[in-house]
C-alpha positions as CSV (number, residue, x, y, z in Angstrom):
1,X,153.8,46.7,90.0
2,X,151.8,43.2,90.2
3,X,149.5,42.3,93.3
4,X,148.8,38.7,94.0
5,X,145.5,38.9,95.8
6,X,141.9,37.4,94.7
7,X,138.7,38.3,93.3
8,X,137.0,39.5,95.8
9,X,139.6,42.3,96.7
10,X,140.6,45.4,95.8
11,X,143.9,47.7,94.7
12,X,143.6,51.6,94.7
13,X,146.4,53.7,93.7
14,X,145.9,57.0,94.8
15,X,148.5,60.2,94.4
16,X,146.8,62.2,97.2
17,X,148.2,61.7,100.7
18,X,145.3,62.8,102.5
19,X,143.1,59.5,100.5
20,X,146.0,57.3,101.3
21,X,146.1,58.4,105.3
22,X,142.6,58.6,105.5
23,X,141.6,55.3,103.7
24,X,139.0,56.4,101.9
25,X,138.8,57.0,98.3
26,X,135.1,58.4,98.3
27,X,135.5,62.0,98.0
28,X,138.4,61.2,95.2
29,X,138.9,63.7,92.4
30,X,138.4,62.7,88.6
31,X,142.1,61.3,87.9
32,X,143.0,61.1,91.8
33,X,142.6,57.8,92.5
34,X,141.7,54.5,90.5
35,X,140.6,51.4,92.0
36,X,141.5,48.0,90.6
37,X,139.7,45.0,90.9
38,X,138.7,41.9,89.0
39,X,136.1,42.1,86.2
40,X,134.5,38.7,87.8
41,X,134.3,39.6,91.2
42,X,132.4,36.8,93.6
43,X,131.5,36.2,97.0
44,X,131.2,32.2,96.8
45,X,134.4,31.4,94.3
46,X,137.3,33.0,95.4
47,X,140.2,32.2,93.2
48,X,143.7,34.0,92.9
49,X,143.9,37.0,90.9
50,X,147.7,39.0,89.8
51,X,146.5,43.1,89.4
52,X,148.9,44.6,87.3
53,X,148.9,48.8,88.3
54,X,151.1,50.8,85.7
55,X,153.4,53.3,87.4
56,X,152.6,56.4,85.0
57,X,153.7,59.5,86.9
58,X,156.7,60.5,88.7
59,X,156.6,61.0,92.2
60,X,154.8,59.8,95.6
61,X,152.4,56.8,94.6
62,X,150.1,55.3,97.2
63,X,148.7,52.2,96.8
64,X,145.9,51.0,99.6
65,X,143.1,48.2,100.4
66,X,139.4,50.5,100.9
67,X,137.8,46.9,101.6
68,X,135.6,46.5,104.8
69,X,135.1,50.5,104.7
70,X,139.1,51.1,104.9
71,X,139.3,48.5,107.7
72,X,142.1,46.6,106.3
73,X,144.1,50.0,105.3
74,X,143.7,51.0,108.8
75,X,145.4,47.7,109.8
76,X,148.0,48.2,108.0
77,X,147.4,47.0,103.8
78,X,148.6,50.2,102.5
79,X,152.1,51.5,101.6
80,X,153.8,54.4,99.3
81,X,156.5,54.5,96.8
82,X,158.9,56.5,94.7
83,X,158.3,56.1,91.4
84,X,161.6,57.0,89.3
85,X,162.6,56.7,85.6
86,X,163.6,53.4,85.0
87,X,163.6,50.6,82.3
88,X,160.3,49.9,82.3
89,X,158.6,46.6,82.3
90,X,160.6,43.4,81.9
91,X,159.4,41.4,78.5
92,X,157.4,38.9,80.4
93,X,155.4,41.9,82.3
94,X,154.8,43.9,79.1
95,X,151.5,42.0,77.8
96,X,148.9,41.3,80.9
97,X,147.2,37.8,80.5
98,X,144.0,37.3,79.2
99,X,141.2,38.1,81.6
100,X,143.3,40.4,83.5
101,X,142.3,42.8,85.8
102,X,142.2,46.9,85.2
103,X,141.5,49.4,86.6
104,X,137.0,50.0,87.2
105,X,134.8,52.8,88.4
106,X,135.9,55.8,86.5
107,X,133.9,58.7,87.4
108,X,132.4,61.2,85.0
109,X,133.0,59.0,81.7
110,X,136.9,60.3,81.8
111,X,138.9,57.8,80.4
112,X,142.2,59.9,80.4
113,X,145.3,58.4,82.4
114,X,146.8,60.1,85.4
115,X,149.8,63.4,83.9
116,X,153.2,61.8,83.2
């Protein structure tokens, strides 16, 4: 799944409905919720960023904006999906540019993914 959006914003995926109706990511479990930014965020230079989020695990996925304190999920930049088996990536997907972002802030040092 790419976002188009720019430095200075954020993704977070989140496979807990109470997160993604709440919007608010701060009490998330280890492997709950990952946020995705850029790695050069900036207040003065804001530039266009694509966020590619992998769609690991089967099931309800919930993807949400926590910037301005959840203000812009609660106005309506959030939305859930399906994920299914499928094909994958198409070719020109499956390598993320250079300089691209990923996912930031994992808590307590895990560096596992989500279960698949």
């Amino acid at each position: 799944l790419v976002f188009n959006t720019d430095n200075n914003h954020t993704v977070v995926q989140t496979y807990n409905s109470t997160i993604y109706n709440l919007c608010d990511d701060s009490n998330a479990l280890d492997n709950d919720t990952l946020q995705y930014a850029s790695p050069d965020p900036s207040a003065s230079i804001v530039h266009p960023v694509s966020v590619a989020v992998p769609l690991l695990k089967v099931g309800p996925t919930y993807f949400f904006s926590s910037d301005y304190d959840g203000e812009q999920c609660e106005n309506g930049q959030r939305f859930s999906i399906n994920v299914t088996y499928g094909q994958g990536l198409p070719p020109s997907l499956r390598t993320p540019p250079p300089g691209a972002p990923g996912p930031v802030g994992q808590q307590s040092g895990d560096d596992t993914v989500p279960e698949t």
